[in-house]
N, C-alpha and C positions, 0 to 999 in steps of 0.2 A: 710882226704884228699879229697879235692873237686875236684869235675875232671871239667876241662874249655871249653865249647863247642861254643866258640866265636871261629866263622871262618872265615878265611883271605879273601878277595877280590877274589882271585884264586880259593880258593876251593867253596866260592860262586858259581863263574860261573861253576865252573866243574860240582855241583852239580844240576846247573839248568840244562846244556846240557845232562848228565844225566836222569835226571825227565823228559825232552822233547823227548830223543829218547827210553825212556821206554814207555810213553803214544802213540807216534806214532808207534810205535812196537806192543804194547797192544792191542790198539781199533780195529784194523784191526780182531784181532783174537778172542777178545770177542766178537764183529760183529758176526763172523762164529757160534760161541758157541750161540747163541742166533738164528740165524737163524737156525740149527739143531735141535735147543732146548735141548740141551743138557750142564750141565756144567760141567766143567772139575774134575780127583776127588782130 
């Protein structure tokens, strides 16, 4: 059984706005973790 990972228009965009408010989430706080010098465990 093959599993079908072609995804619809909708879940496209869901998945980029998604990936956009994880990266803007993200850099902000790996920013911090770099200036402490420190990384998270």
């Amino acid at each position: 059984m093959a599993l079908d990972f072609s995804f619809t228009e909708e879940q496209r965009m869901l998945e980029d706005q998604v990936y956009r408010w994880a990266t803007t989430w993200l850099e902000p706080q790996m920013e911090h973790m770099y200036e402490v010098d420190e990384m998270p465990p």
